[in-house]
MIVOMI-735862 format. One record per residue (C-alpha): x, y, z. Coordinates in pm, whole numbers, plus 50000, padded with zeros to 5 digits. Each point is the difference from the previous one (the first is absolute). Example, Ala and Ser with C-alpha at 12.3 -4.5 7.8 and 13.67 -1.06 7.14 Angstrom:
512304955050780501375034449934
***
This chain:
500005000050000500955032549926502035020950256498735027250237502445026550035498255023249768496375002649781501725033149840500855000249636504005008449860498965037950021499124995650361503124982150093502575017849842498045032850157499684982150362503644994849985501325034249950497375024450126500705009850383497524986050254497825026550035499255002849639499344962749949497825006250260497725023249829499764985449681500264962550071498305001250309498344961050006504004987449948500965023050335497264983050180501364966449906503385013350104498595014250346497904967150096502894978749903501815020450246498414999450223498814963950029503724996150029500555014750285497294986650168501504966650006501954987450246504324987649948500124970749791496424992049951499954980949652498415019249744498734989149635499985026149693497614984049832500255004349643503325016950041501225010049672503175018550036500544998350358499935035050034498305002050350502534976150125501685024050195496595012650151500634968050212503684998550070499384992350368497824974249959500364965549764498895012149650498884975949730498665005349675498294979849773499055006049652499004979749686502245028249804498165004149708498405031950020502635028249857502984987249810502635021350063499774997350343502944980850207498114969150197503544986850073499465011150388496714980950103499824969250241497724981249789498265001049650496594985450055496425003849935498535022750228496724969349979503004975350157502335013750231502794982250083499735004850353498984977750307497155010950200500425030150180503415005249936499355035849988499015030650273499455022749699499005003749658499815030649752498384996049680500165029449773497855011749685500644967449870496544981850086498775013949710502264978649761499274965950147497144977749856499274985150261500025029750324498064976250216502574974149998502835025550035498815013750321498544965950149504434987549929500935033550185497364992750315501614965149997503245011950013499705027750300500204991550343496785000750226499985035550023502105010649732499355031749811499525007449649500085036649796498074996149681500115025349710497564996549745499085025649660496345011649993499645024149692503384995749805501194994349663501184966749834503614992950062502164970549985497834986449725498714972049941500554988450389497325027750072496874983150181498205015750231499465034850185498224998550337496945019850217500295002050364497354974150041501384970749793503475004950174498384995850329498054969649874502954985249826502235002950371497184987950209500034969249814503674996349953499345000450416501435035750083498675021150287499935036550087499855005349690500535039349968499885013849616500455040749933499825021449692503755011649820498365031849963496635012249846497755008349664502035032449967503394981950064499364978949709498785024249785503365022750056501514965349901498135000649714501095026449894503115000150017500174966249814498355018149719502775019149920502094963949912497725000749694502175026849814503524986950142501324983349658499665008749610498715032149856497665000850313502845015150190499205034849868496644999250176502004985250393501405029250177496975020949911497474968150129502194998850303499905038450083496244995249961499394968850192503284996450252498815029750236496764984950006501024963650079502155008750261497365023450206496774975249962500974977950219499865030450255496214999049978499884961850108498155011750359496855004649773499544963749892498964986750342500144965949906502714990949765498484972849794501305015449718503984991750049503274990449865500264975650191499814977850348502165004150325499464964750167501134983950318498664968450195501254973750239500124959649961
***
């Protein structure tokens, strides 16, 4: 299955990887959430608890965990110039190669979304975590197609708490990355990749003077939409 470090496309990266914090921030603001939660599940865990990266691509929260016992797993076929040559195990996400509860921790990031079968995935990762262990899910609501064609599903609040119930998860807590305006600044700003190659060039910097201001200060107005069903994505954690 396809790895989790990132749902961006090359644009994004190359962007995320040079721009300071602050500004990836503002314009690439469900990636710093992922970056934040990650973070801060991290710390939350105890010295040497053993934690899985499910569906860890690159590795490149690996040294999120140094203080505890980091694995990741990945099938490492989602983006093909990416270096796998770091994980602990290719596998099937479906078929771990783990004993029972051999973890006290898992993290499973935007990659749900590419595996057929996401009710098997997360019934392997309950198997795998301790009694009590802890898992931070990250799953796309409204988002584009990426890592085609390993590009299955996109997910409401309600079927993610269905689909952890019955993989046997409790306290179950799932929150909104952000609002209806935070995706439509997202929007946005994605338009302008439209005009970034051929004669369409002529038309980006004036697109982005138009629509960059505006993409970056939506999200501001987020406090109207008192619900957030409308969302980039899902913030999830729950316990074994």
């Amino acid at each position: 299955m396809p790895a989790a470090t990132s749902i961006v496309i090359p644009w994004h990266r190359r962007f995320a990887a040079r721009a300071p914090r602050w500004l990836r921030g503002l314009l690439l603001r469900f990636e710093a959430r992922i970056d934040r939660e990650i973070g801060a599940f991290a710390r939350s865990l105890a010295p040497r608890a053993r934690v899985l990266d499910a569906g860890a691509g690159e590795g490149r929260h690996r040294t999120r965990f140094a203080h505890c016992r980091y694995a990741g797993v990945d099938l490492a076929v989602g983006d093909s110039d990416w270096d796998y040559s770091r994980l602990h195990a290719r596998a099937d996400l479906a078929a771990l190669p783990f004993a029972d509860g051999a973890f006290d921790a898992t993290l499973n990031v935007v990659v749900l979304e590419h595996v057929p079968d996401p009710e098997a995935v997360l019934g392997e990762i309950a198997r795998t975590l301790a009694p009590g262990g802890r898992l931070l899910l990250i799953v796309p609501q409204e988002w584009g197609m990426h890592q085609m064609p390993r590009d299955y599903f996109r997910y409401t609040r309600y079927g993610l708490e269905a689909l952890l119930q019955r993989a046997g998860f409790q306290s179950v807590q799932i929150a909104p990355a952000g609002g209806f305006f935070t995706l439509l600044g997202r929007r946005l700003l994605d338009s302008a990749l439209f005009f970034n190659h051929g004669p369409r060039w002529l038309v980006f910097p004036f697109w982005s003077l138009v629509v960059g201001p505006t993409g970056v200060l939506l999200p501001f107005l987020d406090f109207l939409d008192r619900d957030k069903l409308t969302t980039l994505g899902w913030i999830c954690t729950a316990t074994r």
